[in-house]
C-alpha positions as CSV (number, residue, x, y, z in Angstrom):
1,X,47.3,-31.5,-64.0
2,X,44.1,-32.2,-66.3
3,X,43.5,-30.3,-69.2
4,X,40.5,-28.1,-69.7
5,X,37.4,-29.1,-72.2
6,X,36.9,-27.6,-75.0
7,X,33.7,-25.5,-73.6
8,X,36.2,-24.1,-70.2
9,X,39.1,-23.3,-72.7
10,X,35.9,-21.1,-75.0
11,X,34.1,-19.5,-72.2
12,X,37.5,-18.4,-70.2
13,X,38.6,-16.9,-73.8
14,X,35.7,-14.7,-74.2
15,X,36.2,-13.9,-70.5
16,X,39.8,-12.6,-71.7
17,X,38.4,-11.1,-74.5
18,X,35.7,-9.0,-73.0
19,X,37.7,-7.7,-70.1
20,X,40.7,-6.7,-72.8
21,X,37.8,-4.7,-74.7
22,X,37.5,-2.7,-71.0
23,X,34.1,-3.9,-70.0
24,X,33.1,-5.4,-67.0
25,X,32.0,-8.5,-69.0
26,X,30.1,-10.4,-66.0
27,X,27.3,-12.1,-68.0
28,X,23.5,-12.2,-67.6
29,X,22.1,-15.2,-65.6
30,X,20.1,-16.4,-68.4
31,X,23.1,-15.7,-70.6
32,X,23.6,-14.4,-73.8
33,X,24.6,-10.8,-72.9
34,X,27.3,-9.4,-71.0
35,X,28.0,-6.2,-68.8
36,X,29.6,-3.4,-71.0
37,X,30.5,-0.8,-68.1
38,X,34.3,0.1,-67.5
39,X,35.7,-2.9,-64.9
40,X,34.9,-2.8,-61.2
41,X,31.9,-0.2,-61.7
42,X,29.4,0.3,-58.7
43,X,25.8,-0.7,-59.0
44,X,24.2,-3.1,-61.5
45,X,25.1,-4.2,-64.7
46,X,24.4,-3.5,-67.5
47,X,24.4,-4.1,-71.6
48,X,24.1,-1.3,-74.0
49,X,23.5,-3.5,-77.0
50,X,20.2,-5.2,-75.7
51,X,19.5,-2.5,-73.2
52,X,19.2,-5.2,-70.3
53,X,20.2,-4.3,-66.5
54,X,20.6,-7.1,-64.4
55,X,22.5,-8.0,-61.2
Protein backbone atom coordinates (compact mmCIF):
# COMPACT_ATOMS: atom_id res chain seq x y z
CA UNK A 1 0.00 0.00 0.00
CA UNK A 2 1.51 3.51 -0.94
CA UNK A 3 1.99 6.00 1.53
CA UNK A 4 0.28 9.38 1.66
CA UNK A 5 2.23 12.81 0.68
CA UNK A 6 2.90 15.07 2.89
CA UNK A 7 -0.09 17.53 1.82
CA UNK A 8 -2.94 14.27 2.21
CA UNK A 9 -1.32 13.27 5.62
CA UNK A 10 -1.94 17.68 6.55
CA UNK A 11 -5.21 18.16 5.11
CA UNK A 12 -6.82 14.65 6.54
CA UNK A 13 -5.28 15.91 10.04
CA UNK A 14 -7.07 19.15 10.07
CA UNK A 15 -10.04 17.13 8.90
CA UNK A 16 -9.58 15.09 12.32
CA UNK A 17 -9.01 18.02 14.06
CA UNK A 18 -11.97 20.09 13.17
CA UNK A 19 -14.54 17.42 13.44
CA UNK A 20 -12.90 16.52 17.12
CA UNK A 21 -13.52 20.35 17.94
CA UNK A 22 -17.51 19.32 17.02
CA UNK A 23 -17.90 21.31 13.89
CA UNK A 24 -19.05 20.31 10.72
CA UNK A 25 -15.61 21.31 9.29
CA UNK A 26 -16.65 20.94 5.43
CA UNK A 27 -14.50 23.75 3.88
CA UNK A 28 -15.29 26.67 1.58
CA UNK A 29 -14.82 26.07 -2.20
CA UNK A 30 -12.34 28.73 -2.49
CA UNK A 31 -10.83 27.55 0.76
CA UNK A 32 -9.60 29.02 3.62
CA UNK A 33 -12.56 28.70 5.95
CA UNK A 34 -14.39 25.98 7.27
CA UNK A 35 -18.06 25.16 8.50
CA UNK A 36 -18.32 25.77 12.39
CA UNK A 37 -22.02 24.28 12.90
CA UNK A 38 -22.46 21.09 15.19
CA UNK A 39 -21.84 17.83 12.59
CA UNK A 40 -24.52 16.67 10.18
CA UNK A 41 -26.53 20.12 10.55
CA UNK A 42 -29.37 20.81 7.89
CA UNK A 43 -29.00 23.67 5.47
CA UNK A 44 -25.95 25.55 4.48
CA UNK A 45 -22.80 26.15 6.02
CA UNK A 46 -21.53 28.28 7.62
CA UNK A 47 -18.30 30.08 9.42
CA UNK A 48 -18.73 32.28 12.34
CA UNK A 49 -15.22 33.66 12.26
CA UNK A 50 -15.45 35.28 8.77
CA UNK A 51 -19.18 35.39 8.75
CA UNK A 52 -19.25 33.45 5.21
CA UNK A 53 -22.34 31.03 4.26
CA UNK A 54 -21.67 28.91 1.51
CA UNK A 55 -22.82 25.52 0.26
Amino acid sequence: MPSKDATTRATTAETSAGRAGGYCWVEHPDGGYHCTLHPNHQGKHYDVYSRTEFD
